[in-house]
C-alpha positions in Angstrom: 1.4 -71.4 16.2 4.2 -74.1 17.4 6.7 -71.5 19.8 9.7 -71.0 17.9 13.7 -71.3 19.8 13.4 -68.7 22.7 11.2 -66.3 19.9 7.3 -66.3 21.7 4.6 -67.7 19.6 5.6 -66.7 16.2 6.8 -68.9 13.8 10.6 -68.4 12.4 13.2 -69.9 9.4 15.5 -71.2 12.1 12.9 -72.9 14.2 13.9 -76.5 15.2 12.1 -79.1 16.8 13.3 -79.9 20.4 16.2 -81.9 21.1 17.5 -82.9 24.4 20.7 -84.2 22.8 21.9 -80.3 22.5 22.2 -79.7 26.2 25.8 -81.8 26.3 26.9 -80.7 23.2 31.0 -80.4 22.8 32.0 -76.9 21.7 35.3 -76.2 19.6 37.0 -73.5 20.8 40.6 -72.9 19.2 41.4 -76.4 18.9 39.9 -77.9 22.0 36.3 -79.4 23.4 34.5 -78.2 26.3 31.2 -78.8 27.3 28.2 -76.4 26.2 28.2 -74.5 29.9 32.1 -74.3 30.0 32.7 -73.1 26.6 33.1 -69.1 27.1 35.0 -66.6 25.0 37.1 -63.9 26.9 35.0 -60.8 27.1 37.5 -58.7 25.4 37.1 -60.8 22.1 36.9 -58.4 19.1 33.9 -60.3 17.8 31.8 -59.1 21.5 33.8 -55.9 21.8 32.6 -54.5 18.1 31.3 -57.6 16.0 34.5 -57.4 14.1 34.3 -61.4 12.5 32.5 -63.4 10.0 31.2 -67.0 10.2 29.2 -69.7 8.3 25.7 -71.8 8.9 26.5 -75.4 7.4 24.2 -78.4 7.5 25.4 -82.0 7.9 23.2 -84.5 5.8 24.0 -88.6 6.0 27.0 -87.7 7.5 28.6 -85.1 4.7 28.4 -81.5 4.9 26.3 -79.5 2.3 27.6 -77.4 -0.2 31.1 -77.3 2.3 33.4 -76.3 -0.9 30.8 -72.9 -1.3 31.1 -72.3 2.1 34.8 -72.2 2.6 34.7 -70.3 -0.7 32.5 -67.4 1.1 34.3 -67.9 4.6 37.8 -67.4 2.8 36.5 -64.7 0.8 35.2 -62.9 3.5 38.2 -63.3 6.1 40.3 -61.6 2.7 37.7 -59.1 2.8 38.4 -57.9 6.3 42.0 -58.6 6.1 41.1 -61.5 9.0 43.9 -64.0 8.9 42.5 -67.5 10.3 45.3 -69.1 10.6 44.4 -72.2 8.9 44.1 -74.1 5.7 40.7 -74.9 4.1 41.5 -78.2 4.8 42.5 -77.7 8.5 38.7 -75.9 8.5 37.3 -78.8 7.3 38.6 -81.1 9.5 38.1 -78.9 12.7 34.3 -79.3 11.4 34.3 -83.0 11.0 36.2 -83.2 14.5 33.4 -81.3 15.9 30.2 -83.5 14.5 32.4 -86.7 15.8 33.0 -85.2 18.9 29.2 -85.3 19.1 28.7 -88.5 17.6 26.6 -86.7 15.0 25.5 -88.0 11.5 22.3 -85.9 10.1 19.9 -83.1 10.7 22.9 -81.0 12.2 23.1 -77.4 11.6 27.0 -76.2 12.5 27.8 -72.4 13.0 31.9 -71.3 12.7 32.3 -68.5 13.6 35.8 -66.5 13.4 36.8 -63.3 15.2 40.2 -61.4 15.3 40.8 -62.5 18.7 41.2 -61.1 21.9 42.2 -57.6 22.8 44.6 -55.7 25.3 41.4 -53.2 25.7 38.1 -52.5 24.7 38.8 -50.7 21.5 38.1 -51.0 17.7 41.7 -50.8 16.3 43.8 -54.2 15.0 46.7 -52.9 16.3 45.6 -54.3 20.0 45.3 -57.8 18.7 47.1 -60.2 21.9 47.8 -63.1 19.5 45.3 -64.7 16.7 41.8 -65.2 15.6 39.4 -67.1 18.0 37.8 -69.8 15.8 34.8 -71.4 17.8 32.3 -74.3 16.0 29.2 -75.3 17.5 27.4 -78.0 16.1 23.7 -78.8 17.3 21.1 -81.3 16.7 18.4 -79.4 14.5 15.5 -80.4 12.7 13.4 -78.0 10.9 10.0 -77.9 12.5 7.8 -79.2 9.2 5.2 -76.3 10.6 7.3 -73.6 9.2 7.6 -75.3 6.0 3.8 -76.3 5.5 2.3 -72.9 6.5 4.8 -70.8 5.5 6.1 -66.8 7.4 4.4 -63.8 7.8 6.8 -60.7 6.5 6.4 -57.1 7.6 8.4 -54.6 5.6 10.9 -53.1 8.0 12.1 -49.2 8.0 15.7 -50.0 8.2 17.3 -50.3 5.1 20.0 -52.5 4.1 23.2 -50.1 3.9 25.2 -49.5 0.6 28.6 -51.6 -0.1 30.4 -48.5 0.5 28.8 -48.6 4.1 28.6 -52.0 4.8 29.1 -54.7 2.2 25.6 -56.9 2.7 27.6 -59.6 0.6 29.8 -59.8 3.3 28.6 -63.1 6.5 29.8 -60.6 9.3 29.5 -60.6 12.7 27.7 -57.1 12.7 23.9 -57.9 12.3 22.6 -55.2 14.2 20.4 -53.8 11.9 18.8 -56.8 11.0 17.9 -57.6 15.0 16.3 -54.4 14.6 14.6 -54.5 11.4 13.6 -58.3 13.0 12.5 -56.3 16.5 10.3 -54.0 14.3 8.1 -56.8 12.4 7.8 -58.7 15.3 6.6 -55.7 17.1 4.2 -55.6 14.4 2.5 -58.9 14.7 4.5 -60.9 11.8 7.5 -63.2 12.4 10.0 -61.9 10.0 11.6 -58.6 8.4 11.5 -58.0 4.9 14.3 -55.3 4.2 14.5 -52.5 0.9 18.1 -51.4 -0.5 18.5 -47.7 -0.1 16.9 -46.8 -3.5 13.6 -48.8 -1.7 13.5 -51.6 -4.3 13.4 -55.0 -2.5 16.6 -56.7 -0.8 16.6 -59.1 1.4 15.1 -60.7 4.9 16.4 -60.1 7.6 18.3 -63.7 7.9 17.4 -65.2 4.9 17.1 -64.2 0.9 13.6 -63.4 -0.5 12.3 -64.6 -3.9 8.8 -64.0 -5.8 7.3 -66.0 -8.6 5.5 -64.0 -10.8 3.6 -65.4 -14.1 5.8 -68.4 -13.7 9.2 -66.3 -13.4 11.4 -66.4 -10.8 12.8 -62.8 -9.4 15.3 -61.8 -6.8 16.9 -58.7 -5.6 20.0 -57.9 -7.6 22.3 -59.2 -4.5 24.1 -56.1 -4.5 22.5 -55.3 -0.9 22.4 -59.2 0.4 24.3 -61.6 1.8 25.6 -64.6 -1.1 23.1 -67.1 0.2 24.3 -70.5 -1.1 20.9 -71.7 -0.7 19.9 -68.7 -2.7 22.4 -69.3 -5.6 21.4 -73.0 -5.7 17.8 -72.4 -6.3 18.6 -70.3 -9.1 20.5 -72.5 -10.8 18.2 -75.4 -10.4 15.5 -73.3 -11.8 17.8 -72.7 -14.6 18.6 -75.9 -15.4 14.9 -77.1 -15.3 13.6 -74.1 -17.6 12.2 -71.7 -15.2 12.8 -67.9 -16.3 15.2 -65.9 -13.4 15.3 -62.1 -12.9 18.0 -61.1 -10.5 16.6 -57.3 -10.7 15.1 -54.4 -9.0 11.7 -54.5 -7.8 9.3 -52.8 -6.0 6.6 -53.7 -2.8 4.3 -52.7 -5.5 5.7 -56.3 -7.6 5.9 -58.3 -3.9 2.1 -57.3 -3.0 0.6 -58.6 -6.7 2.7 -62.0 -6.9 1.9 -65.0 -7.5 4.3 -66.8 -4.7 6.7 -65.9 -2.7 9.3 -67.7 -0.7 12.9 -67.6 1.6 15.6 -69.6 1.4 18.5 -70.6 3.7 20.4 -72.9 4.9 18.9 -74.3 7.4 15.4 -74.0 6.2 15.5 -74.4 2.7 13.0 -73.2 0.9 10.1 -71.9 3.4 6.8 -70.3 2.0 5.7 -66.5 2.2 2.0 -66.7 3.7 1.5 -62.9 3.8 3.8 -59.5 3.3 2.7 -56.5 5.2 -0.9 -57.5 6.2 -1.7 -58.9 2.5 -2.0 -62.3 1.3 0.8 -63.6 -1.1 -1.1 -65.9 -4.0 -3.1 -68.2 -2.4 -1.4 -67.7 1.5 0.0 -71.4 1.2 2.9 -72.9 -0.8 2.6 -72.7 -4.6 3.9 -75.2 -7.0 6.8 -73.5 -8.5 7.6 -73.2 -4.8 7.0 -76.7 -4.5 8.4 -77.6 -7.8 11.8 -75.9 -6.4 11.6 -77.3 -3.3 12.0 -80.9 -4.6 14.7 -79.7 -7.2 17.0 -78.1 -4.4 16.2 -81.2 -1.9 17.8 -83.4 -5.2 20.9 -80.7 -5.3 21.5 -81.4 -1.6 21.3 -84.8 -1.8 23.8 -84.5 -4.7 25.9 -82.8 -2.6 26.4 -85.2 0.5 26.6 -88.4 -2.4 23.3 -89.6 -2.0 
């Protein structure tokens, strides 16, 4: 197995190739550039203090971003949600984003993270009230480029213990800053020789990944968790439309281990990797153990809706 970004030997969605360029990369940091080992965020920042922020994964392709209207819709949705006020227009987002990628001089196979916390504090502590003055809006941009491994022979999944919390506990709809159970649930697979979680909803039907949305293909239908217990990928919502469009039958339903074990394919998606194969869940070979052709056939169709996207 290629080594994956600081991760061992196991294979991950986010694993890039190399690329020296990202070691004098510019960082935005409320408005202003610094270099990648001078940008720093005070350490009483609410999103260090008690992960209180949300933020976006974007991909720039030929020099546009992808999909950038549905992710200011989610970003703006979730600053609403936490009552989070950013202090800037969706255009003024958008243009600290293209600001950053020129800053770098960069035109494709860039993967940009915004993140947005409430800002700095008078002391550690969880309450608003102790805000000194505005969010802290930081973008990095990097040079990435899926490593074509990960596509081609696809993630191992083992089927975590922690379960995704209820919207009344923590919204899993909601791109927040607080991920902790998912760094476990990804701690416990590794620990258990595959390179990804696979996470249940508290009723133990099927939910999520731990960082990207799961899908099966079973008698030539397409199912996914209801969402209810998952982040809004945009990656995931694309797929489903595409298969839409080009006839394929959806299911956005419950289901069981019992339905993931006996498919036909399975498969992630995500931003920055796309669509990326399921080889195995839980010790048990998924279909074949390689990539299927409705995979494949979805594959091609969401390439053509990101290529859409940027005007090419």
């Amino acid at each position: 197995m290629t080594p994956s970004d600081g991760a061992g030997s196991r294979r991950s969605t986010h694993q890039a190739l190399p690329d020296p360029r990202n070691a004098t990369v510019q960082i935005y940091i409320n408005g202003t550039f610094y270099p990648r080992h001078e940008a720093k965020i005070s350490v009483f920042d609410s999103g260090f203090l008690v992960g209180d922020g949300v933020w976006e994964g974007i991909r720039l392709h030929n020099g546009h971003f992808a999909f950038l209207d549905r992710h200011l819709n989610r970003l703006f949705a979730g600053l609403a949600a936490v009552d989070l006020d950013i202090r800037m227009t969706r255009a003024e987002v958008a243009e600290a984003l293209r600001s950053t990628v020129d800053q770098n001089n960069m035109h494709d196979s860039v993967h940009v993270r915004l993140m947005v916390t409430r800002g700095d504090k008078t002391t550690p502590s969880q309450h608003p009230a102790n805000i000194l003055d505005g969010p802290n809006v930081v973008i990095v941009a990097e040079h990435k480029k899926a490593d074509p491994a990960v596509s081609d022979k696809g993630i191992s999944l083992f089927t975590a213990t922690v379960r995704r919390p209820p919207p009344d506990t923590l919204d899993q709809r909601l791109n927040s800053h607080s991920k902790l159970h998912e760094v476990i649930a990804l701690i416990q697979a590794t620990r258990a020789g595959a390179d990804e979680a696979l996470m249940l909803d508290p009723t133990g039907a099927v939910a999520t990944c731990n960082a990207t949305n799961f899908f099966v293909v079973r008698h030539g239908e397409l199912w996914t968790s209801t969402g209810h217990y998952s982040l809004h990928g945009i990656t995931r919502a694309v797929v489903l439309e595409e298969a839409i469009t080009a006839g394929i039958i959806t299911r956005e339903l419950p289901f069981s281990l019992t339905d993931v074990y006996s498919a036909d394919e399975a498969f992630v998606t995500g931003t920055f990797g796309g669509l990326t194969p399921v080889s195995e869940v839980d010790g048990r070979l998924i279909g074949t153990g390689s990539r299927g052709p409705v995979t494949s056939h979805l594959n091609d169709l969401y390439r053509d809706a990101v290529a859409a996207s940027v005007g090419l």
